[in-house]
N, C-alpha and C positions, 0 to 999 in steps of 0.2 A: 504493500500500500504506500511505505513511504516512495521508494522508486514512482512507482505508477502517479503518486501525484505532484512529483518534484519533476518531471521530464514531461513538459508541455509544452504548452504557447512559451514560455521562458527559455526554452534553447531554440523549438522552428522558429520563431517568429518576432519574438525578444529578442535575439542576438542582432538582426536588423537594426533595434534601436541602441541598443548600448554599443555596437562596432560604431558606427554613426557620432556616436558622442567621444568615446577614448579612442577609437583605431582597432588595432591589432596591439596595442598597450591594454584592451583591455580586459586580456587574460589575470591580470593581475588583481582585478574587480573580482572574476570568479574567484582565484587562490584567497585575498584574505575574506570575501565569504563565506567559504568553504572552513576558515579557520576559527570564522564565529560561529558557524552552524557546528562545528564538530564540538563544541563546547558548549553550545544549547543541548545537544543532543546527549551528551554527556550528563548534564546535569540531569534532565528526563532520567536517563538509567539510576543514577545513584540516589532519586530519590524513588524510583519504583522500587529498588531494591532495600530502601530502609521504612520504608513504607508498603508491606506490600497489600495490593488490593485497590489503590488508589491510582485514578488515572490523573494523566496533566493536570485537570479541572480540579481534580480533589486538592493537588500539591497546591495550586494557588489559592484553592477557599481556605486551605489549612495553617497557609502562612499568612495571608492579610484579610480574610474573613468572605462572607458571601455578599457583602457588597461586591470589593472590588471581582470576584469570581463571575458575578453575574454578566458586568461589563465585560472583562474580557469575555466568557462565555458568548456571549450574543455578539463580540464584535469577531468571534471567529467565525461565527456561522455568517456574516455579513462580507465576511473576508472571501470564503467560499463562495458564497454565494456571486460573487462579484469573480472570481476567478473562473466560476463553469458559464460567465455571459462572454468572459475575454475566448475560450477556450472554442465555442461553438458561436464565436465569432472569427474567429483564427481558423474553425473548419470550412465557413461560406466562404473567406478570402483564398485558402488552397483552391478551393472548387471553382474559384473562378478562372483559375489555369485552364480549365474544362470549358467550363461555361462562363465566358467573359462576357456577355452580354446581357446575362440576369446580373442584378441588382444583388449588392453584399448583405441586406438585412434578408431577403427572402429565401437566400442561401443558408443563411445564419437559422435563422427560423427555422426550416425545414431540420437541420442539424438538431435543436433541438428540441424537435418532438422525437426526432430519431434516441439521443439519449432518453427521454422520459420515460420513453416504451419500455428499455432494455431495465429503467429503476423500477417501472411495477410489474415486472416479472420476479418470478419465485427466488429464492437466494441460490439456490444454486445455480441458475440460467445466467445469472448475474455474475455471478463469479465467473462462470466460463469464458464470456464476453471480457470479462478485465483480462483474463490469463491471457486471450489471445491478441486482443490489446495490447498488453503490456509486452508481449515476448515478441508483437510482431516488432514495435519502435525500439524496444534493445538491441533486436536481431540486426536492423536497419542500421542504425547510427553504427555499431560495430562494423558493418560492408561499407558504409560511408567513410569511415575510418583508414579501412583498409584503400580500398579503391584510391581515396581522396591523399594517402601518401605515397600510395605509387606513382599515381598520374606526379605530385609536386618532384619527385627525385626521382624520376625519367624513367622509370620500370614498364611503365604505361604509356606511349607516345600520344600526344596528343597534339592540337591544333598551335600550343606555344611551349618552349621549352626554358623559360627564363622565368618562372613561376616567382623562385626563391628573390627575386628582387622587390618584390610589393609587400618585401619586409623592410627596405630603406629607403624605395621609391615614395612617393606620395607623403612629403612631410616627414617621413620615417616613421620608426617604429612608434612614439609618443608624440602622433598629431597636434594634440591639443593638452601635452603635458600630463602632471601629474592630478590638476585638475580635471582633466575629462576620465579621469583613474576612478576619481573619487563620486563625481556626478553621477556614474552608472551605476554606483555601487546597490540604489534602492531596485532599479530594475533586476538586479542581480540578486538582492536578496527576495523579490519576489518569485524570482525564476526558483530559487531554492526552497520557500516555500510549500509546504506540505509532509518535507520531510521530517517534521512532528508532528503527521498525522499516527506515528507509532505511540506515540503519548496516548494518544486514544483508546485503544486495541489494551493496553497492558494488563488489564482486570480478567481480559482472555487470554494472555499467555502465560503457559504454564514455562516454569526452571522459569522464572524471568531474571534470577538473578545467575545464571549460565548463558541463557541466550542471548539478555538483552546488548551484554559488551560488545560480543561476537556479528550481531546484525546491526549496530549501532556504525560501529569502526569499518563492515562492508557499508552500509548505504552511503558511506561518506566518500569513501575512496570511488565509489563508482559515478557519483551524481560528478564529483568533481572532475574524475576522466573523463566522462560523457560529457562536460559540455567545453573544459578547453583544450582538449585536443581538438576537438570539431572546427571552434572556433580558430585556431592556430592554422588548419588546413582550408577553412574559409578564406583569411586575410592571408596566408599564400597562393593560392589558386586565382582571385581575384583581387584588385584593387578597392580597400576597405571603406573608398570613398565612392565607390560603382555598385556597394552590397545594397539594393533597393529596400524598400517599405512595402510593396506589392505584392513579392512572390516570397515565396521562406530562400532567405541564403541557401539551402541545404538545393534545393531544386536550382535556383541560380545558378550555382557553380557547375552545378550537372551540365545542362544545358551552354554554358559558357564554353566550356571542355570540350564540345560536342560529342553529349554524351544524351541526344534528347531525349532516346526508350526509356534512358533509364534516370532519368528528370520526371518523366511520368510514373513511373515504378515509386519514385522516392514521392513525388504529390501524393501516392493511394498511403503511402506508409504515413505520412504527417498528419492526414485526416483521423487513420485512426488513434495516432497518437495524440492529439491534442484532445479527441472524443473519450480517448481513456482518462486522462488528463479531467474533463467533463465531468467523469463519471467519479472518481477517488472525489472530485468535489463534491460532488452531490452526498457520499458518505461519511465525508466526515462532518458536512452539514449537518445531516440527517444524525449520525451519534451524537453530537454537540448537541443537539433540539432533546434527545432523549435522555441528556446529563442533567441538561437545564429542566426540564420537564418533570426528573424522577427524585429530583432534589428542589419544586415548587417555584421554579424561578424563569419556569413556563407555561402553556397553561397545558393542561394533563394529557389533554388530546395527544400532542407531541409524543406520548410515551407508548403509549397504542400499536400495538405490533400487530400486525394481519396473520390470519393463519400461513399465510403463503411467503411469511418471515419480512415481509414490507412494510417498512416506521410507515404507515398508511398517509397519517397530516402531514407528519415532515417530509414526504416524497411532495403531495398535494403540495405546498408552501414553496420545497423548492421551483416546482413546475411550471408554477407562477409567476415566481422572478425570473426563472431561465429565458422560460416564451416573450415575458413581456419587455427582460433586459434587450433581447434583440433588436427592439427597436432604435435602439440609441446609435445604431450602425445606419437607419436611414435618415437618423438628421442631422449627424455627423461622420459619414463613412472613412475620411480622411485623416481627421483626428480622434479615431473611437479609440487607435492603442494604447497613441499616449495620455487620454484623459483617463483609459480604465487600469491601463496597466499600475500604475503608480499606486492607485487607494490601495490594494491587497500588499503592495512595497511596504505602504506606512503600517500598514495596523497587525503584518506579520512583525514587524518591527517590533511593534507593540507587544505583541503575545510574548518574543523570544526574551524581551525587557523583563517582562512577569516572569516567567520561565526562571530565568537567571538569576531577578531578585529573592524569589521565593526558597531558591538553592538556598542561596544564604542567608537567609532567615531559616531556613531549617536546618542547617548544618548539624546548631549545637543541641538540635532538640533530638537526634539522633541518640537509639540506646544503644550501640557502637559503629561505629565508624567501616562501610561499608567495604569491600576488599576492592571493588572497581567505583571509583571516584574522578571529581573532577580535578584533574591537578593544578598546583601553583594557587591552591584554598587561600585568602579568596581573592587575591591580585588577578590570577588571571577570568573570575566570573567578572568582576566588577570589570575590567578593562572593557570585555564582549559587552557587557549592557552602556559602559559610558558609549562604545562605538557606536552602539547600536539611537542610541540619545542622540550623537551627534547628527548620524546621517538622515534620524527624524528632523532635527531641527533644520538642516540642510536644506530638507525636500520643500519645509514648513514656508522658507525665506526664497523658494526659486521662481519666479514671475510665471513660466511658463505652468505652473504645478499650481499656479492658483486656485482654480477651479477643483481641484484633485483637493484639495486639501481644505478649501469647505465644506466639501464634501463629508469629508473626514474625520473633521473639527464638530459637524453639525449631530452624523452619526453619533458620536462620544459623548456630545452634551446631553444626547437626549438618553443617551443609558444611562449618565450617571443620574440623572435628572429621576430616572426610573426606578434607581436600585437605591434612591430616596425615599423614593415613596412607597417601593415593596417594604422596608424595613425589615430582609430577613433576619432570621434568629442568627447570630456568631455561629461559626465553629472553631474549636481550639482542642489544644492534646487533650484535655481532661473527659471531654466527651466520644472521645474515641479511645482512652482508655489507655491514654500515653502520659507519660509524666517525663520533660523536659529535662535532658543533660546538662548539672551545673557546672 
């Protein structure tokens, strides 16, 4: 699940915009991403393992209470929810490779009654649909991989053989400095995104404190393979200032290559993957509604599972937004990416902030100290969340992220506004039967 919802519209169709802003410098965006996520995710394990039974949601009602749980809780299902309209809006733009003369929202649209269908089928018909989802765009990005280093170091003949200089041609390798490093960093942490949808899941995995290290340390190593190698063999193959907004780079360079069968081959592969992508959204919506809901801080409906194992209203709810976010691609087709992609940047930010503070606020409430932990306690949690502060404030202060960020600003005031006026009851160690480490 983490994979399936970390590998979307955030490598096809996000690396568009973040090469655009840093170059082919902005590998360097993924790496120290990739260094705050592996310490978000860290923290996740070492507090399932000293807690066990509790998921994400539980770790931050536990350390600052069901107020702020609430907020975050509903700003994650908000965050999803907002990632599965980028996602099956990123599947009508593929489609238009195909069909360039229908319109992007009615493409989009159609995508997403296509995902709804697949969410009110039974659980296991669902699951099938993810596996082959998910194994088809890993299978893919790896022959992208391969293919896209042969053709750059000449194994592959192809239409030009001077590939390797569109690493010093064009401005060189740091276009636009260390500031366009840092400017993409939001788009980057949305692209990584999701990979604490394993926080969710942990109440159902069994050995969590055997398993959790061992799947935590691969999802890390692989999100972060997968998306800057690619990127590295993108800004070689093509000039990083020629990588369009229209088509996904990954088909771009096919095509550029003259490789256009198999530009078409890589189109079918990006649909399903950003539509898997779609779908890891919609569930961990849908778990989110059912945390919030079985702990009153939804309304009960949400918790309602159908015989046929379908959160019934949280699938309806998602449905809703899906269909009707589509619209926002016919009255602005041009700018849908960068007004949508941004919100889910800030308020994963947000989640990973909670995440990491929560660590340490429960460190010392631990009754011993667990054998896989976050290291460099707690310099390096604090560092990942001041970063993570900063690049919100960043996003907060950039002209163009205006709109993104009333957006964002408007969402938060009305939860907190809300998890005022629910006034739930605390929860603290004493009610779960914990007594804090002095």
């Amino acid at each position: 699940m983490a994979i399936g919802g970390a590998i979307g519209t955030g490598i096809f169709k996000g690396t568009s915009e973040t090469v655009s802003i840093a170059g082919p410098a902005v590998i360097f965006s993924y790496l120290f991403a990739g260094i705050l996520l592996l310490v978000v995710m860290s923290a996740i394990a070492e507090m399932a393992i000293a807690y066990p039974g509790l998921n994400m949601k539980g770790f931050i009602r536990l350390a600052f209470g069901a107020r702020v749980s609430f907020v975050i809780g509903w700003l994650y299902c908000f965050m999803w929810l907002t990632v599965c309209v980028i996602e099956v809006i990123a599947a009508g733009s593929f489609l238009q490779y195909w069909f360039p003369s229908m319109s992007l929202w009615l493409l989009s649209f159609i995508s997403a009654i296509f995902i709804v269908a697949i969410n009110f089928m039974n659980v296991k018909k669902y699951g099938e649909f993810e596996f082959w989802f998910a194994g088809i765009k890993i299978t893919m990005i790896v022959l992208f991989i391969i293919l896209g280093a042969s053709i750059l170091f000449g194994m592959i003949p192809s239409n030009d053989t001077h590939y390797l200089q569109n690493y010093s041609q064009h401005q060189g390798f740091f276009p636009n400095g260390w500031s366009g490093v840092f400017s993409a960093l939001l788009i980057v942490i949305f692209s990584y995104g999701g990979s604490e949808l394993i926080g969710l899941t942990l109440t159902e995995t069994k050995d969590a404190e055997k398993v959790l290290p061992k799947v935590i340390k691969g999802v890390i190593w692989r999100i972060v393979i997968f998306y800057t190698v690619p990127i590295l063999i993108i800004c070689g193959l093509i000039p990083w200032d020629e990588v369009g907004n229209q088509d996904s780079p990954f088909v771009q360079v096919l095509s550029a290559v003259g490789f256009p069968g198999s530009a078409h081959i890589m189109n079918f592969v990006l649909i399903t993957a950003v539509l898997s992508a779609a779908n890891s959204g919609i569930y961990g919506c849908t778990r989110m509604l059912y945390s919030l809901a079985a702990e009153g801080e939804a309304p009960k409906q949400f918790s309602f599972v159908a015989k046929n194992g379908v959160p019934l209203y949280s699938v309806i709810l998602s449905a809703i937004v899906l269909v009707g976010g589509t619209f926002v691609a016919y009255f602005s087709p041009d700018r849908v990416f960068g007004y949508l992609m941004a919100i889910p940047g800030f308020t994963v930010s947000l989640v990973w902030i909670a995440i990491c503070l929560a660590q340490v606020k429960l460190r010392k409430t631990y009754r011993e100290l667990p054998h896989f932990r976050v290291w460099g306690f707690p310099y390096v949690t604090a560092f990942t969340a001041v970063a993570l502060i900063v690049s919100c404030v960043v996003f907060a202060f950039s002209e163009e992220n205006r709109l993104s960020i009333f957006v964002c600003l408007g969402i938060l005031i009305i939860l907190v506004i809300c998890s005022v006026m629910t006034g739930k009851k605390e929860t603290n160690l004493q009610s779960l039967g914990r007594k804090p480490v002095k």
